[in-house]
C-alpha positions as CSV (number, residue, x, y, z in Angstrom):
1,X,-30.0,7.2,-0.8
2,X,-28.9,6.4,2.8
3,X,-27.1,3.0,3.9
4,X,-29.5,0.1,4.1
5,X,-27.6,-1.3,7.6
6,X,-27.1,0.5,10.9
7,X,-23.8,2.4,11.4
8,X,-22.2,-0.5,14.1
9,X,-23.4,-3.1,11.3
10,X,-21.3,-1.2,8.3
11,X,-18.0,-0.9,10.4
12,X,-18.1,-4.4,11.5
13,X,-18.5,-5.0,7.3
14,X,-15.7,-2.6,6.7
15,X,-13.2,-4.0,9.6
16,X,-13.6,-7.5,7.6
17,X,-12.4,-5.9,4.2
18,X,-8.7,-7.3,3.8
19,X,-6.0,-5.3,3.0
20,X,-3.1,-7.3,2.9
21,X,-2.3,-11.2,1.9
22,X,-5.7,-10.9,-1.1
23,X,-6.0,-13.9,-3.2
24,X,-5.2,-11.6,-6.0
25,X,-1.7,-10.8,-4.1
26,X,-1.3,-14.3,-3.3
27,X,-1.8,-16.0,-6.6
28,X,0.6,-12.8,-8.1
29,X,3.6,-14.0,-5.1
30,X,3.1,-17.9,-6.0
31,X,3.6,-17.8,-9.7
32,X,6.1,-14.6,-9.4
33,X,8.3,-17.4,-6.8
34,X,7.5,-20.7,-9.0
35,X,9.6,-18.6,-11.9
36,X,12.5,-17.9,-9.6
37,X,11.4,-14.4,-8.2
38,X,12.8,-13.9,-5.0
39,X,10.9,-10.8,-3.1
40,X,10.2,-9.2,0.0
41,X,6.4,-8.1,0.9
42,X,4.9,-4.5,2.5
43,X,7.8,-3.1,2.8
44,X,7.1,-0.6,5.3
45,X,10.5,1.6,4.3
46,X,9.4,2.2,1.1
47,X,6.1,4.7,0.3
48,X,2.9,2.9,0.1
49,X,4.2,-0.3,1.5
50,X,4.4,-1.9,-2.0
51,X,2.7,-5.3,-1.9
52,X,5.8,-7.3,-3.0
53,X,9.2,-5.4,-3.7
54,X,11.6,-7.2,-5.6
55,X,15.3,-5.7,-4.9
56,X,17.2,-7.7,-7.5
57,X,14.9,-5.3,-10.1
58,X,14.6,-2.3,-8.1
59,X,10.6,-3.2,-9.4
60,X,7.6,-2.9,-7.1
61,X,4.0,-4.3,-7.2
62,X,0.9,-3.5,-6.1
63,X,-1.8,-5.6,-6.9
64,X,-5.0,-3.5,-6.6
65,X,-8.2,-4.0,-6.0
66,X,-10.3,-2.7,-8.9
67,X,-13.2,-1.3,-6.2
68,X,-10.4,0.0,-4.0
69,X,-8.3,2.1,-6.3
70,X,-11.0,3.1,-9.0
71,X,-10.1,0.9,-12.2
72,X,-11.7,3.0,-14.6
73,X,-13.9,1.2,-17.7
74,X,-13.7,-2.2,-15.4
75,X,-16.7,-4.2,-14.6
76,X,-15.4,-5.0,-11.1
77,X,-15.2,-1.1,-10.6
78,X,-19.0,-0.2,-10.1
79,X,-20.2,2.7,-7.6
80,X,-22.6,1.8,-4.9
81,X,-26.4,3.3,-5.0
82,X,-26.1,4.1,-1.8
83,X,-24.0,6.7,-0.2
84,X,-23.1,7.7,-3.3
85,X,-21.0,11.0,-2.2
86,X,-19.2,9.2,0.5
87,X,-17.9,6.5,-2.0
88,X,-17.1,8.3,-4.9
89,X,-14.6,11.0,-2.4
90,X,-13.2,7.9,-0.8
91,X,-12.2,6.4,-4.1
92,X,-11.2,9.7,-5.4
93,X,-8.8,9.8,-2.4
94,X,-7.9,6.6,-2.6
95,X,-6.6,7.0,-6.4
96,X,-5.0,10.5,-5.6
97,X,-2.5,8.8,-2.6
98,X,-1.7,6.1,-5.0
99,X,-0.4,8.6,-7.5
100,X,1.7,10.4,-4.8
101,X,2.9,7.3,-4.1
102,X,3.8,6.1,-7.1
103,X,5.4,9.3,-8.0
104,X,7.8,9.4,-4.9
105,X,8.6,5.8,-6.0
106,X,10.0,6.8,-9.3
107,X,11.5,9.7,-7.7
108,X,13.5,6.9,-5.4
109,X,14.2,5.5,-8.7
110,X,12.0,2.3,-8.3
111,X,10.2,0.9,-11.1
112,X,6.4,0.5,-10.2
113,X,4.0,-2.7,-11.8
114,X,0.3,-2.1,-11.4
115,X,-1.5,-5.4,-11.5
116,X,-5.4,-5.3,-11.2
117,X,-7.7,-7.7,-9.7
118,X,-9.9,-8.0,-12.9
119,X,-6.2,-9.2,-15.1
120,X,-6.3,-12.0,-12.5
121,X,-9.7,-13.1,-13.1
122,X,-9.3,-16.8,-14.7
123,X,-9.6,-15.8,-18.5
124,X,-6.9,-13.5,-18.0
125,X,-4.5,-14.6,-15.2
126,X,-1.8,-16.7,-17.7
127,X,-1.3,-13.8,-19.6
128,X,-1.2,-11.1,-17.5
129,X,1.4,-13.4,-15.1
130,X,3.4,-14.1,-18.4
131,X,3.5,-10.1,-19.6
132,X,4.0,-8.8,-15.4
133,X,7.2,-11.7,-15.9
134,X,8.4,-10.0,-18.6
135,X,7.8,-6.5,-17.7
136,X,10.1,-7.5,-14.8
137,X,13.0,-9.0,-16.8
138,X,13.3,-5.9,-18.7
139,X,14.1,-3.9,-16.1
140,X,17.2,-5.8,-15.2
């Protein structure tokens, strides 16, 4: 199948997609500073530029988009009808770079904390906040 709007029409769609300052980012950097957390955002030193990068842990998070990054078995995560081949390589190369970077991470000797925008969904959110918390305080 073909896309259903004209070429101009899908970029201006595409140049509205947000890729920094999310809800799901934001709601992560409120409750992660309400409990004390003190952190620095998109770091651009570090690979990736690591949504929020908290020093004091030597801890990085990225809070993904489930689309985005290809958060397999998740209901969010569901392949368009149309332009199917584009899509599918653009996620493919989307989760391939986050493993490089997530491996040149570690090899810096950061921890790494994947949070996905379906954990933050209402139903979830208190726990996953309460375990990415947790996860954080045992690394220092």
């Amino acid at each position: 199948m073909t896309d259903t709007v004209s070429k101009s029409r899908r970029s201006e769609i595409m140049s509205n997609v947000k890729g920094k300052h999310t809800k799901p980012e934001i709601i992560v950097r409120k409750y992660l500073h309400s409990n004390g957390f003190r952190f620095r955002i998109h770091d651009k030193k570090l690979p990736g530029n690591p949504d929020i990068k908290l020093t004091k842990y030597k801890t990085v998070i990225f809070v993904n988009g489930c689309f985005w990054h290809g958060h397999e078995n998740c209901r969010i995560y569901v392949m368009p009808k149309t332009n199917v081949d584009f899509w599918s390589e653009k996620i493919k190369r989307n989760m391939s770079r986050d493993q490089i970077i997530i491996n040149n991470l570690k090899e810096l000797g950061w921890n790494v904390i994947i949070v996905w925008e379906c954990t933050l969904k209402s139903k979830k959110r208190e726990q996953t906040l309460v375990s990415l918390v947790e996860k954080i305080n045992s690394y220092n």
